[in-house]
C-alpha positions in Angstrom: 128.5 115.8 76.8 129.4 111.9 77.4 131.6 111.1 74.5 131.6 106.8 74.5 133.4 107.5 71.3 136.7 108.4 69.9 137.8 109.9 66.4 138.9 106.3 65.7 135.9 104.6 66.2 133.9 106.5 63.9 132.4 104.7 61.3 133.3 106.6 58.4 136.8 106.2 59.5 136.6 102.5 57.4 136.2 104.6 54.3 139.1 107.3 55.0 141.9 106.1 57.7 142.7 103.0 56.3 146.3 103.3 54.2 145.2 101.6 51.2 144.0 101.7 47.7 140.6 102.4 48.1 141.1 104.7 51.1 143.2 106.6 48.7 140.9 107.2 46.2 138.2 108.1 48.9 140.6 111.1 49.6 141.6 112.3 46.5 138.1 112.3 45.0 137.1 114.5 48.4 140.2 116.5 47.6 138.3 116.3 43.8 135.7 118.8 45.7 137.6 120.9 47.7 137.6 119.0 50.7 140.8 117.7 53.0 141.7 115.9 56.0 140.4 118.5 58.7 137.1 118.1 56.8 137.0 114.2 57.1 138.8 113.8 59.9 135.5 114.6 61.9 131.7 113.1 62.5 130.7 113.0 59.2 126.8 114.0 59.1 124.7 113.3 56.6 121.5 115.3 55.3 118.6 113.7 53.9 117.0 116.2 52.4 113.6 115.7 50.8 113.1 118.7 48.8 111.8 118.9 45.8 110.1 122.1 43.4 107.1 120.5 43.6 106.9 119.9 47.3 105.5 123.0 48.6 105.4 121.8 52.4 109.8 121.4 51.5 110.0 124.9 49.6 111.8 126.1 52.2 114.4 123.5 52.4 117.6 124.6 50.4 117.8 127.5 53.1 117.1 125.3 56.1 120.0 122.8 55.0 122.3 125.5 55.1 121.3 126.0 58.9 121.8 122.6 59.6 125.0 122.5 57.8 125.8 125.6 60.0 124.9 123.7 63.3 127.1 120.4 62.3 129.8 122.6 61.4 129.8 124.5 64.6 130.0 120.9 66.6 132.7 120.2 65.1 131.6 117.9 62.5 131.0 117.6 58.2 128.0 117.9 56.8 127.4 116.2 53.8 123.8 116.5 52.0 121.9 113.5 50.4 119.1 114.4 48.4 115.9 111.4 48.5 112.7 111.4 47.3 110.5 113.9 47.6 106.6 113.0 48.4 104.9 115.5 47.7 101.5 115.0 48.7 98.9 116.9 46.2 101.0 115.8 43.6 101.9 112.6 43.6 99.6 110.0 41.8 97.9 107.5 42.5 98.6 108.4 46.4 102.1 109.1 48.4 101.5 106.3 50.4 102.3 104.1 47.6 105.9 105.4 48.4 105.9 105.7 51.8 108.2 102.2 52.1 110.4 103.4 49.2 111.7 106.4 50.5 112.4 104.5 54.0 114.4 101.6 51.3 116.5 104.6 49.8 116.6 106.5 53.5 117.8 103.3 54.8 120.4 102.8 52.2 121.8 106.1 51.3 122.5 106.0 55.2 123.9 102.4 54.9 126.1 103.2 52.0 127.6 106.6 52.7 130.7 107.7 55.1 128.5 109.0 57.3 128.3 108.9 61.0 125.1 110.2 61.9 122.2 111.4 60.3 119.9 114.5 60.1 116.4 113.8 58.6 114.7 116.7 56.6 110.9 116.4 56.4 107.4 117.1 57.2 105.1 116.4 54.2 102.8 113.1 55.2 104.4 110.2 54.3 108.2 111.9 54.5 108.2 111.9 58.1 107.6 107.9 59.2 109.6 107.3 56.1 112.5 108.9 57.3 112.2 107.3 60.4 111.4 103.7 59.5 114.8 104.2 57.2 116.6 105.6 59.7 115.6 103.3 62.9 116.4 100.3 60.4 120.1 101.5 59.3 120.9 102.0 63.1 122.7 105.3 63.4 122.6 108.2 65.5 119.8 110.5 64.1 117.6 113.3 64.3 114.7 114.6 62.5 113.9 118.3 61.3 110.6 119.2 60.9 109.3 121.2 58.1 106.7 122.7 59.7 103.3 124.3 59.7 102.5 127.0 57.1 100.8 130.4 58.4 96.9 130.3 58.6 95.1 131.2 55.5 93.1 134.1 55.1 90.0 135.3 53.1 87.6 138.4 53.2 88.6 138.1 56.8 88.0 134.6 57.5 90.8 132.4 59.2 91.4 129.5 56.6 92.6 126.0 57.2 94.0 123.7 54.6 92.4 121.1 53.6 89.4 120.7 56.1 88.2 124.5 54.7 88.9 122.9 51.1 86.4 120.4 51.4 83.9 122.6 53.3 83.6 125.2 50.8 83.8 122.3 47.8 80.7 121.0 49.1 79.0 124.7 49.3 80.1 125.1 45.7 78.2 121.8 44.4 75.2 123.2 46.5 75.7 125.9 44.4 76.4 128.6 47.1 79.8 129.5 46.2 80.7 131.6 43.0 83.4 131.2 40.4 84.8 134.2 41.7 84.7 133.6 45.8 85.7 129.9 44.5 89.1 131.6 43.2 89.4 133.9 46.2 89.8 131.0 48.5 91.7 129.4 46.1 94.0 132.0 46.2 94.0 132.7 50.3 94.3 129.4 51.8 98.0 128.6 51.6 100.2 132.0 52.1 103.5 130.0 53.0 106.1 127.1 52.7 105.1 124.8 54.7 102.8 121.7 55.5 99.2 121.7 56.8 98.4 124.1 59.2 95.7 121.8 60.2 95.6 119.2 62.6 96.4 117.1 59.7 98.8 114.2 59.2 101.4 116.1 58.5 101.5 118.1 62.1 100.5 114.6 63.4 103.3 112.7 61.8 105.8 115.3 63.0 104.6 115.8 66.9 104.3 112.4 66.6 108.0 112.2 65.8 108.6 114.8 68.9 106.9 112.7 71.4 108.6 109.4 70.1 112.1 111.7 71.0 113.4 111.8 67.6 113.4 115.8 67.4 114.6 118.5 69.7 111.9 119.5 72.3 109.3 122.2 71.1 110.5 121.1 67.2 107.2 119.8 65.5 105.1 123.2 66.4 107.3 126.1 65.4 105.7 127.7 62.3 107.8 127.5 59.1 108.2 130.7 58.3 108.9 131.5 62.0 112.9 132.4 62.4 112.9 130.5 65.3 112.6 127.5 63.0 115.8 128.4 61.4 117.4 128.1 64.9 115.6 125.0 64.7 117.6 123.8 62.4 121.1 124.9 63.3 120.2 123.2 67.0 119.4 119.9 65.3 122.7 120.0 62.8 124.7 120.7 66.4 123.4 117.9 68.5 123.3 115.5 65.0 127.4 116.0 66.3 126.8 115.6 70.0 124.6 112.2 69.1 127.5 110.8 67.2 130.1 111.1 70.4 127.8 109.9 72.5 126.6 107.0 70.3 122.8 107.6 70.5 121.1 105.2 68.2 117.2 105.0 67.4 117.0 101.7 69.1 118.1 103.8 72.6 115.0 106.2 71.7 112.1 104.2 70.3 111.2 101.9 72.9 107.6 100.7 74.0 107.0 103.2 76.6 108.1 106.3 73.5 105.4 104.9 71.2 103.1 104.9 73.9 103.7 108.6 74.7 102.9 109.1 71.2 99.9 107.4 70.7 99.1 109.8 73.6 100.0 112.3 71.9 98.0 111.8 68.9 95.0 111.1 71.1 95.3 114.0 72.6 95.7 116.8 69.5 92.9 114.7 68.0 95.5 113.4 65.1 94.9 112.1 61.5 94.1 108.3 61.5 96.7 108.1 59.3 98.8 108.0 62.1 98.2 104.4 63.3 99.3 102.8 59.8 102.3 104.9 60.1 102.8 104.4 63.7 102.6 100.3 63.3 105.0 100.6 60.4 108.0 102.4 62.6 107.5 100.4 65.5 107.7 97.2 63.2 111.0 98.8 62.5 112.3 98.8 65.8 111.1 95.4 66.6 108.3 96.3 68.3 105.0 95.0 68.3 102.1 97.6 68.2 99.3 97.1 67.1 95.4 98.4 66.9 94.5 97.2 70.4 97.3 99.4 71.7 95.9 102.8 70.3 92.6 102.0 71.0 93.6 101.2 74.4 95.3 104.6 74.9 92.1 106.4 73.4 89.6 105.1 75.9 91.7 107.2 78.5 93.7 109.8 76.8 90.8 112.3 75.6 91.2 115.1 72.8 92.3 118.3 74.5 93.6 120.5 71.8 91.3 122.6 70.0 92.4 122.2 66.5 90.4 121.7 63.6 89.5 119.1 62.1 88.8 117.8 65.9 88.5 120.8 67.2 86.3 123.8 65.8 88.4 127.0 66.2 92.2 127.1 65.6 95.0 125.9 63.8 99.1 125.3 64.2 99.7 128.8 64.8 97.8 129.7 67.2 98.8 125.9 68.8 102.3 126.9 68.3 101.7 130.6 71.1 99.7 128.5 73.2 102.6 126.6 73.6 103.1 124.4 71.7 103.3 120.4 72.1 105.4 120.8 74.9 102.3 122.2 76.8 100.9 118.9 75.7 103.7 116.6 77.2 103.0 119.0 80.3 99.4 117.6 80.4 99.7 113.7 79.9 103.0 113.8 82.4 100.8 112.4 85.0 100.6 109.1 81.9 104.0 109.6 81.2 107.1 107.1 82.0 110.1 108.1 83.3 112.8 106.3 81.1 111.6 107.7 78.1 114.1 109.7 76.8 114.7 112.1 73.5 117.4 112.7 71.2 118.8 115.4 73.7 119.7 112.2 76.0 117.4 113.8 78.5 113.9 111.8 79.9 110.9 113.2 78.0 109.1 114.3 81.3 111.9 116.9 81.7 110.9 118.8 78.7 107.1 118.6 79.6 107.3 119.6 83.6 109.0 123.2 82.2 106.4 123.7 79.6 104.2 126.6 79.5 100.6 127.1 78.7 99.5 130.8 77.7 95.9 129.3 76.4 93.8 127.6 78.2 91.0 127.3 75.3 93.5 126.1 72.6 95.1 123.6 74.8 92.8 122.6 77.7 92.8 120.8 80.7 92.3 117.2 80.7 89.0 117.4 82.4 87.6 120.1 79.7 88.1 118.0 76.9 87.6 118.9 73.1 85.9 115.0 72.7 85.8 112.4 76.3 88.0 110.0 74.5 91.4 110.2 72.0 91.2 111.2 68.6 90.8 107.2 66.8 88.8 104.4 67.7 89.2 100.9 66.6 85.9 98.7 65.9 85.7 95.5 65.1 83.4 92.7 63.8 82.5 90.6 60.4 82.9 93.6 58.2 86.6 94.1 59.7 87.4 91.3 61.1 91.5 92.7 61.5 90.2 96.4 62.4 89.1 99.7 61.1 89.4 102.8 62.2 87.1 106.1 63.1 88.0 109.6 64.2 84.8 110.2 66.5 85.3 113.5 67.2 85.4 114.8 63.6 81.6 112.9 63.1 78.1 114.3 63.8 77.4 112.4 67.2 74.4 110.9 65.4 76.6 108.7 63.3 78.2 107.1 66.4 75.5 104.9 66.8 74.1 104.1 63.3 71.8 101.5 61.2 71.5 102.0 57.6 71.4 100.0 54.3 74.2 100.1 52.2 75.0 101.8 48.7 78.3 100.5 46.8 80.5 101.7 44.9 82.9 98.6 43.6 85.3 101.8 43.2 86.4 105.1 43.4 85.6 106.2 39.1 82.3 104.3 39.7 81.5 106.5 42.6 82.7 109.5 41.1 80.7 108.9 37.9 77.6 108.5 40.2 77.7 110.6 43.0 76.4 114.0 41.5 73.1 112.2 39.9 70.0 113.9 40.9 68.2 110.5 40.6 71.0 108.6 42.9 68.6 106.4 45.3 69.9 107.5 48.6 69.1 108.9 51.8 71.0 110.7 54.8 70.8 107.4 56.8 72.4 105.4 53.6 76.1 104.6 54.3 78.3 104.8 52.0 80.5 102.0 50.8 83.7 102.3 48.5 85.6 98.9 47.7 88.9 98.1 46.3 90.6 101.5 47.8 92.9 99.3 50.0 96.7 99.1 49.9 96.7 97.0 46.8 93.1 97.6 45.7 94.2 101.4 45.5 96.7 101.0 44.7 98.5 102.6 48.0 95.4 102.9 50.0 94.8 106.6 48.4 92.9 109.0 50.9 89.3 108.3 49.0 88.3 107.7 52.5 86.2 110.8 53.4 83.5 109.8 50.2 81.7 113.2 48.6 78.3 113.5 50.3 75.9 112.9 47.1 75.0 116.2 45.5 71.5 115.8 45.8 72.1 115.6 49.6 74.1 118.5 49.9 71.4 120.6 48.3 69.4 119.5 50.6 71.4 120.6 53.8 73.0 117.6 55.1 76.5 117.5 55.6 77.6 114.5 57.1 76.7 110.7 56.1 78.7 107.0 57.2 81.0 106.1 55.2 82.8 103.3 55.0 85.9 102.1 52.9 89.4 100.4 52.6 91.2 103.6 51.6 92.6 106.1 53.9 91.1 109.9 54.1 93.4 112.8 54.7 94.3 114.0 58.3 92.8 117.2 57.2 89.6 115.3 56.7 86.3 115.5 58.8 83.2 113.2 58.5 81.8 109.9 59.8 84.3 107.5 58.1 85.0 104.5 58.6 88.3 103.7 57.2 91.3 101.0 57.2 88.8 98.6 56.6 90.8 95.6 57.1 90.9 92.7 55.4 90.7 94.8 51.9 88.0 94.3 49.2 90.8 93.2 46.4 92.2 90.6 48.2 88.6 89.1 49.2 87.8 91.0 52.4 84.3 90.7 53.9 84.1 94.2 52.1 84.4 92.8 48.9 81.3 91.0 49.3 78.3 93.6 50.5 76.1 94.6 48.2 73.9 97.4 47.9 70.8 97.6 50.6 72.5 95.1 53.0 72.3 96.6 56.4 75.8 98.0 58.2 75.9 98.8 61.9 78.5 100.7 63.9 78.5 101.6 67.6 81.7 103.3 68.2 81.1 102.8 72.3 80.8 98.9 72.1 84.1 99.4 69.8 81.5 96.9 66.4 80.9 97.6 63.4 78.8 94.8 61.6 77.3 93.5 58.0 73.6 92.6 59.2 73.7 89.3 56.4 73.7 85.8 57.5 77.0 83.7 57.4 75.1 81.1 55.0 74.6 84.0 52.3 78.4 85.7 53.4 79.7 82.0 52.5 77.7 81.6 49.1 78.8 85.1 48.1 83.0 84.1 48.6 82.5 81.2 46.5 81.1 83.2 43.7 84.0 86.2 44.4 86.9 86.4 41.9 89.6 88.4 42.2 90.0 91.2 40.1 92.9 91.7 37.3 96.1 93.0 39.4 97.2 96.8 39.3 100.9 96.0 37.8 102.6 93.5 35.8 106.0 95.1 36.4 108.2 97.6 38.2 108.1 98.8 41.8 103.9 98.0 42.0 104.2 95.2 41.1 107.0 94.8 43.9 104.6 96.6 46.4 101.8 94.0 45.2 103.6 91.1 46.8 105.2 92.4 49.6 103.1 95.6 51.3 101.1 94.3 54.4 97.4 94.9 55.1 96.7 98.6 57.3 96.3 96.5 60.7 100.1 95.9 60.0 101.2 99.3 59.0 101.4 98.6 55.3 105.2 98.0 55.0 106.9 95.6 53.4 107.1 92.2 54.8 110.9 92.2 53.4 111.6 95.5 55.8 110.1 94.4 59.2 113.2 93.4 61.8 112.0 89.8 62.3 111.8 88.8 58.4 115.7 88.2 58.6 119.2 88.6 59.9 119.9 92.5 60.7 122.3 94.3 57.7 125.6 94.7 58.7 128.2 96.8 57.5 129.6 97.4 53.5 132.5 95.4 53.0 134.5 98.0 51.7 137.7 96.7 49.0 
């Protein structure tokens, strides 16, 4: 190990070396807790843990900070544990992603504020993940992130269960009426059998492989099943080389360069990841001064196709079985050939090292490039008068029909409207209908909620079909399947092309040409603004009202403007006195 450092020069040295007043009573209140000078006279290492007892995809948590604590202890170093928010996806109203850019304020700042010399990152649920790391890359020190991992697959009268995509398949086959009160509770009951997150190729295992391919976590990290022991090892590994980091001075901004996010995007492509991943992706790379963008994933999808056979995408397996195949590492080992060579990981070591020695034990779960899941990545971008800044589709979770579609419209102004309608036997629509749901935006939501993947109407489900276009401002979950159209962007509330279609108006999409279009002259587009108004805002006070006037639209990654590198002079250090 390189140390560029000495004991001296470590930060939380300011708060315990100096002989002073306030240096003294930084020591006698440690002393308070049963600490002493071998305990700070060390790389302090602090844990932000993001457990909660209603996070179930963090149950496992108070054990695995004990690990970690283990591993920084073992280096050489202190661990000290920072509890943060805890976004807990199911629960959390109106939507986690209202959040998202608070958790990265207090991740930044418990960071910033603390005697703390590095940092190891605890999460795994959605939004916890890029949270973490947008806090993390904007306080600057040397971190790593611990995944929480998959939970095992779920089970019922011998079926293999995924969460959430299995949820909304058998939902719909209980509005058709073919599922019983009693089978209804029986999956209820089977599909989540551990701690852990989604065991589906949902944003949650995106989010966390992203995290791996960026280099933020040790190599093979994202895919080891929670309750797996090697997970535990996991975490010990990641509490050691937290140490190792601090010696050597390995900040974010060493990690997260162009050429990382780019192997990420990859990777997403490639394990046919949530779209959620994009707003997410935008919003960390923002953080380390970067600018990425929609052009730059959709780029990367024309070439990078889906190659692991994971539902949603794919129609057989889940995390589990990923994780024997081998893991993400056997996906590094695929896109090496896209790879750059400077790209390097928290282990200091180029990313293409860890992919050349990965191994693939199945060839059907993780295939070649040229046996694809889908011929192109997991997201495409489209573009035209109805989103003139973007939107989003996951083509290879759509019936192919829907690729290339004309239909006339029916709206929904928002998601109780919709909800009140949608099970109406007399609702006037048809399979080729799309679907439109408006103010479901970032501030419309509020928090862009995952409304995204719209309930087929019941009458249609009786009737067989299972798949419609959809299109919205809101988000849908990674665990989500359908033709949707999502991130529409700009969003209905603030006065988006969305806001003004109205019901029968024609929409086009034709994922190839990349277009999606409102089929209504400009002259009638232009009379319909001047007769919009706004609609009455979400909050008056408090932190939505905050995120009112300050979160971005979802082709910007839906952080604050306040928290993006260029809005102002970089933080320095607390004075301390």
């Amino acid at each position: 190990m390189d140390r560029s450092k000495k004991l001296a020069e470590l930060r939380s040295r300011r708060w315990f070396s100096v002989d002073d007043l306030r240096a003294f009573g930084h020591r006698s209140r440690a002393r308070q807790m049963g600490y002493d000078q071998d305990d700070w006279n060390r790389p302090i290492i602090g844990i932000i843990n993001t457990w909660s007892d209603i996070n179930q995809c963090h149950a496992h948590f108070p054990d695995r900070v004990q690990w970690v604590k283990r591993g920084v202890l073992q280096a050489g170093g202190m661990p000290i544990e920072l509890p943060a928010l805890s976004l807990s996806e199911p629960f959390v109203k109106p939507t986690t992603m209202l959040y998202r850019n608070l958790l990265a304020m207090e991740c930044e700042e418990l960071i910033r504020s603390h005697p703390i010399d590095g940092v190891v990152l605890m999460g795994g649920c959605d939004k916890t993940t890029p949270a973490l790391i947008m806090g993390a890359t904007s306080a600057g020190l040397p971190a790593i992130f611990v995944p929480a991992g998959p939970m095992l697959r779920g089970h019922w009268r011998g079926e293999v269960l995924g969460s959430g995509s299995d949820s909304w398949k058998y939902w719909d086959e209980r509005r058709a009426g073919n599922i019983s009160d009693a089978e209804w509770a029986g999956i209820e009951g089977g599909i989540a059998r551990s701690y852990g997150h989604c065991m589906t190729m949902g944003t949650a295992s995106t989010m966390t492989a992203y995290a791996e391919a960026l280099g933020m976590t040790l190599p093979g990290a994202s895919s080891i099943p929670a309750a797996d022991s090697s997970h535990q090892n996991m975490a010990a590994a990641s509490g050691r080389r937290a140490v190792e980091m601090v010696w050597e001075d390995r900040t974010p901004d060493k990690i997260l360069t162009r050429e990382a996010f780019d192997h990420a995007t990859m990777v997403q492509m490639a394990i046919g990841g949530s779209t959620n991943a994009i707003i997410h992706a935008i919003a960390m790379a923002g953080r380390a001064g970067i600018s990425y963008g929609l052009d730059d994933f959709d780029a990367i999808s024309r070439r990078i196709p889906v190659i692991a056979n994971i539902r949603p995408s794919g129609s057989t397996y889940l995390m589990e079985d990923f994780f024997y195949a081998g893991g993400l590492r056997a996906i590094l080992k695929r896109l090496v050939p896209h790879f750059h060579a400077t790209a390097i990981t928290v282990t200091g070591r180029p990313i293409i090292e860890t992919a050349e020695t990965a191994a693939i034990y199945d060839e059907d779960v993780i295939r070649p490039l040229d046996r694809p899941i889908y011929g192109e990545g997991a997201t495409a971008v489209l573009r035209g008068n109805l989103a003139p800044n973007g939107c989003v589709m996951k083509p290879a979770a759509a019936e192919k029909r829907f690729l290339k579609h004309r239909g006339p419209a029916i709206v929904f102004e928002c998601y109780a409207e919709m909800k009140a309608q949608i099970d109406r036997d007399d609702l006037d629509v048809t399979p080729d209908h799309v679907m439109v749901l408006k103010n479901a935006g970032p501030l419309g939501g509020p928090g862009m909620p995952e409304w995204g993947m719209l309930p087929i109407p019941r009458k249609l489900i009786k009737a067989g079909i299972r798949d419609m276009l959809r299109v919205s401002d809101a988000r849908m979950s990674g665990t989500s399947y359908g033709a949707c159209v999502l991130h529409v962007s700009p969003e209905a509330y603030i006065g988006g092309t969305l806001a003004l279609v109205k019901n029968g108006d024609i929409i086009s999409v034709d994922v190839a040409r990349r277009a999606i279009a409102l089929e209504v002259p400009e002259a009638a587009l232009a009379q319909r603004r001047s007769e919009w108004s706004p609609p009455p805002p979400r909050y008056e006070r408090g932190f939505g009202w905050l995120a009112a006037r300050h979160m971005t639209q979802a082709h910007r990654g839906c952080d604050f403007d306040f928290l993006e590198t260029g809005f102002g002079a970089a933080v320095g250090e607390p004075a301390i006195y």
